[in-house]
C-alpha positions in Angstrom: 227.3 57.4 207.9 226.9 60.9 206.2 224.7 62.8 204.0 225.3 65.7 201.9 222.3 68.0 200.4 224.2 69.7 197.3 221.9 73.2 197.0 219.4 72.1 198.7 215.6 74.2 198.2 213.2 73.3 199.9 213.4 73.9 203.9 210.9 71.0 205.2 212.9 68.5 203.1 216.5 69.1 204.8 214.5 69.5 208.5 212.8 66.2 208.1 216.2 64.8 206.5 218.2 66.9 209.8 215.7 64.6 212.1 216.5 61.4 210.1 219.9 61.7 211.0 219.6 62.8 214.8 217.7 59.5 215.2 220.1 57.1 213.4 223.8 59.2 214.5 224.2 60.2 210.7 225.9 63.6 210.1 224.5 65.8 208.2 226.7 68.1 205.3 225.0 71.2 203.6 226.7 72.2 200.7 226.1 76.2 199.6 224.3 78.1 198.0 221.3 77.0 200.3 217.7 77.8 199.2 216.6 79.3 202.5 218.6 80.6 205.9 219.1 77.6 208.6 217.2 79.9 210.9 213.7 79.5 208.4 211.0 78.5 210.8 209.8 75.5 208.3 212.9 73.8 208.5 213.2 74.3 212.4 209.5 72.7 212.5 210.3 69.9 209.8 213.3 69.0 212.3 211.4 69.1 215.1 212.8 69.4 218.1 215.9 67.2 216.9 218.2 69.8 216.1 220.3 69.6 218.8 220.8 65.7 218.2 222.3 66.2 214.8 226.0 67.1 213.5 225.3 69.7 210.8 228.0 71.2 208.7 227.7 73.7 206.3 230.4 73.7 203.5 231.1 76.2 200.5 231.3 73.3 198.2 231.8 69.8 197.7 235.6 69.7 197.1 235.7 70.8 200.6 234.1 68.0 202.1 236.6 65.6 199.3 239.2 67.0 201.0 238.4 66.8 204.2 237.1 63.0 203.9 239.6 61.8 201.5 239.5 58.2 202.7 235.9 57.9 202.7 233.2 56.4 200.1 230.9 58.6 198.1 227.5 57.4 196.4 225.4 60.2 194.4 222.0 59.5 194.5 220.7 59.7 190.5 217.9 58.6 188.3 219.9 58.3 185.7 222.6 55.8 187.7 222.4 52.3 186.4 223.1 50.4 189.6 220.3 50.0 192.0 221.6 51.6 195.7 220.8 47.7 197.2 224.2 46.4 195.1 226.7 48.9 197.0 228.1 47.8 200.1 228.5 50.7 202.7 231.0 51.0 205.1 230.3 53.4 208.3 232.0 56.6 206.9 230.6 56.7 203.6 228.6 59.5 202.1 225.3 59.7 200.5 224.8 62.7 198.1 222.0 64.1 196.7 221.4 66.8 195.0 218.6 69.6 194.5 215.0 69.1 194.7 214.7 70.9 190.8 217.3 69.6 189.4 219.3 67.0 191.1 223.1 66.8 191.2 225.0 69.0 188.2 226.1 66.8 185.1 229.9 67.1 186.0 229.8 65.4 189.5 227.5 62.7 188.1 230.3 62.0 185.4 232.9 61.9 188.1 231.7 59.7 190.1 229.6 57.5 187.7 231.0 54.4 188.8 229.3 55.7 192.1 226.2 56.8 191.2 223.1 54.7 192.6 218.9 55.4 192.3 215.9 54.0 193.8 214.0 52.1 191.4 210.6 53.6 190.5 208.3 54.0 187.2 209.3 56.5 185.0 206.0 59.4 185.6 208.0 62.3 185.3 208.9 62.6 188.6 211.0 61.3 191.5 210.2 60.8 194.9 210.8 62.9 197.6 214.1 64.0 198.4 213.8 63.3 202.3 212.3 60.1 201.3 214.9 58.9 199.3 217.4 60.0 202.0 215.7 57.9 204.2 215.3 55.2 201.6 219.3 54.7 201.2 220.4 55.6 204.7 218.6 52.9 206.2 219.7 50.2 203.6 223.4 51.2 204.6 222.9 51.2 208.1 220.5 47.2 207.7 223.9 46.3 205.8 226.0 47.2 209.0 223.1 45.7 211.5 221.9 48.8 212.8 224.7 49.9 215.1 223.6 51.6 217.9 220.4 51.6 217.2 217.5 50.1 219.3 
Protein backbone atom coordinates (compact mmCIF):
# COMPACT_ATOMS: atom_id res chain seq x y z
CA UNK A 1 0.00 0.00 0.00
CA UNK A 2 0.87 3.72 -0.39
CA UNK A 3 0.08 7.01 0.96
CA UNK A 4 0.47 10.36 -0.46
CA UNK A 5 0.34 13.72 1.88
CA UNK A 6 -0.56 16.50 -0.96
CA UNK A 7 1.01 19.80 0.87
CA UNK A 8 1.11 18.59 3.87
CA UNK A 9 1.48 21.32 7.17
CA UNK A 10 1.75 20.25 10.06
CA UNK A 11 5.08 18.27 10.95
CA UNK A 12 3.77 15.78 13.91
CA UNK A 13 0.98 14.68 11.62
CA UNK A 14 3.26 13.26 8.63
CA UNK A 15 5.94 11.80 11.49
CA UNK A 16 3.17 9.97 13.25
CA UNK A 17 1.73 9.11 9.69
CA UNK A 18 5.87 8.20 8.56
CA UNK A 19 5.71 5.67 11.78
CA UNK A 20 2.27 4.23 10.68
CA UNK A 21 3.78 3.12 7.63
CA UNK A 22 7.26 1.71 8.92
CA UNK A 23 5.07 -0.61 11.12
CA UNK A 24 2.66 -1.88 8.45
CA UNK A 25 5.44 -1.86 5.09
CA UNK A 26 3.30 1.10 3.53
CA UNK A 27 5.31 3.71 1.52
CA UNK A 28 5.08 6.82 2.19
CA UNK A 29 4.79 9.83 -0.91
CA UNK A 30 5.23 13.61 -0.02
CA UNK A 31 4.02 15.76 -2.56
CA UNK A 32 5.64 19.60 -2.57
CA UNK A 33 5.34 22.46 -1.41
CA UNK A 34 5.86 20.89 2.16
CA UNK A 35 4.87 23.07 5.22
CA UNK A 36 8.17 22.44 7.13
CA UNK A 37 11.84 20.89 6.10
CA UNK A 38 12.00 16.92 6.62
CA UNK A 39 14.91 17.70 8.93
CA UNK A 40 12.10 19.69 11.60
CA UNK A 41 12.77 18.21 14.94
CA UNK A 42 8.85 17.67 15.54
CA UNK A 43 8.43 15.53 12.81
CA UNK A 44 11.65 13.49 13.53
CA UNK A 45 10.08 13.06 17.26
CA UNK A 46 6.40 12.34 15.87
CA UNK A 47 8.20 9.47 13.82
CA UNK A 48 10.02 8.33 16.35
CA UNK A 49 12.70 6.34 15.90
CA UNK A 50 10.97 4.69 12.81
CA UNK A 51 12.45 6.65 10.15
CA UNK A 52 14.67 4.39 8.95
CA UNK A 53 11.88 1.60 8.52
CA UNK A 54 9.88 3.70 6.06
CA UNK A 55 10.11 4.30 2.14
CA UNK A 56 9.65 8.05 1.90
CA UNK A 57 9.52 9.83 -1.45
CA UNK A 58 9.30 13.24 -1.98
CA UNK A 59 7.69 14.29 -5.34
CA UNK A 60 7.22 17.90 -7.11
CA UNK A 61 3.68 16.99 -7.77
CA UNK A 62 1.13 14.51 -8.11
CA UNK A 63 1.24 13.90 -11.88
CA UNK A 64 4.63 12.66 -11.05
CA UNK A 65 3.67 9.97 -8.97
CA UNK A 66 0.47 9.20 -11.99
CA UNK A 67 3.12 8.65 -14.03
CA UNK A 68 5.26 6.78 -12.32
CA UNK A 69 2.38 4.34 -10.89
CA UNK A 70 0.25 4.26 -13.92
CA UNK A 71 -1.25 0.80 -13.26
CA UNK A 72 -2.09 1.43 -9.83
CA UNK A 73 -5.47 2.51 -7.90
CA UNK A 74 -5.95 5.93 -6.37
CA UNK A 75 -8.57 6.82 -3.55
CA UNK A 76 -8.64 10.65 -2.33
CA UNK A 77 -9.63 10.83 1.00
CA UNK A 78 -12.68 13.74 1.09
CA UNK A 79 -15.59 14.86 3.27
CA UNK A 80 -17.32 15.76 0.55
CA UNK A 81 -16.94 11.99 -1.19
CA UNK A 82 -20.21 10.15 -1.19
CA UNK A 83 -18.89 6.64 -0.83
CA UNK A 84 -17.88 5.57 2.56
CA UNK A 85 -13.83 4.19 2.30
CA UNK A 86 -15.42 0.56 3.79
CA UNK A 87 -17.14 0.00 0.02
CA UNK A 88 -13.78 0.18 -1.99
CA UNK A 89 -11.89 -2.84 -2.40
CA UNK A 90 -8.01 -2.25 -2.21
CA UNK A 91 -5.52 -4.11 -3.97
CA UNK A 92 -1.77 -3.98 -2.55
CA UNK A 93 -0.45 -1.20 -4.76
CA UNK A 94 -3.05 1.21 -4.42
CA UNK A 95 -2.80 4.71 -3.10
CA UNK A 96 -4.40 6.66 -0.40
CA UNK A 97 -4.39 10.47 -0.83
CA UNK A 98 -5.01 13.10 1.32
CA UNK A 99 -4.65 16.33 1.28
CA UNK A 100 -3.74 19.34 3.56
CA UNK A 101 -4.56 19.69 7.08
CA UNK A 102 -6.31 23.48 6.17
CA UNK A 103 -7.77 22.80 3.37
CA UNK A 104 -7.77 19.29 2.08
CA UNK A 105 -7.15 18.19 -1.50
CA UNK A 106 -7.69 21.25 -4.26
CA UNK A 107 -11.23 21.18 -6.09
CA UNK A 108 -9.68 19.88 -9.51
CA UNK A 109 -8.20 16.52 -8.21
CA UNK A 110 -11.35 15.83 -6.23
CA UNK A 111 -13.30 16.33 -9.71
CA UNK A 112 -10.92 14.05 -11.38
CA UNK A 113 -10.97 11.39 -9.50
CA UNK A 114 -14.66 11.62 -8.07
CA UNK A 115 -15.55 8.26 -8.86
CA UNK A 116 -12.55 7.69 -6.34
CA UNK A 117 -13.05 9.79 -3.71
CA UNK A 118 -13.87 8.09 -0.21
CA UNK A 119 -14.44 9.85 3.63
CA UNK A 120 -14.73 8.56 7.07
CA UNK A 121 -18.14 8.97 8.32
CA UNK A 122 -18.40 11.44 11.16
CA UNK A 123 -20.98 14.25 12.40
CA UNK A 124 -20.87 17.29 10.69
CA UNK A 125 -19.13 19.91 13.75
CA UNK A 126 -17.13 21.81 11.54
CA UNK A 127 -14.33 19.85 11.62
CA UNK A 128 -12.65 16.66 10.54
CA UNK A 129 -10.53 14.40 12.32
CA UNK A 130 -7.12 14.25 12.37
CA UNK A 131 -5.19 13.80 9.36
CA UNK A 132 -2.84 10.98 10.86
CA UNK A 133 -5.91 9.49 12.22
CA UNK A 134 -7.65 9.16 9.24
CA UNK A 135 -4.49 7.86 7.59
CA UNK A 136 -4.50 5.26 9.93
CA UNK A 137 -8.33 4.89 9.77
CA UNK A 138 -8.23 3.80 5.85
CA UNK A 139 -4.77 2.08 5.77
CA UNK A 140 -5.73 -0.40 8.11
CA UNK A 141 -9.25 -1.19 6.44
CA UNK A 142 -7.14 -1.93 3.16
CA UNK A 143 -4.64 -3.82 4.59
CA UNK A 144 -7.95 -6.11 7.10
CA UNK A 145 -9.28 -6.43 3.40
CA UNK A 146 -5.95 -8.18 2.26
CA UNK A 147 -5.55 -10.13 5.80
CA UNK A 148 -2.86 -8.33 7.15
CA UNK A 149 0.09 -9.47 4.97
CA UNK A 150 3.04 -9.60 6.74
CA UNK A 151 1.94 -8.45 9.60
CA UNK A 152 2.06 -10.19 13.07
Amino acid sequence: MHIVLIEPEIPQNTGNIARTCALTGTDLHLVKPLGFSLADRYLKRAGLDYWDEVKVTVWDSFEEIKAAYKEAGFYLATTKARRIYTEVCYRPHDFLVLGRETRGLPPAMLQEYGDSTIRVPMRDLGRSLNLANTAAILLFEALRQQGFPQLK
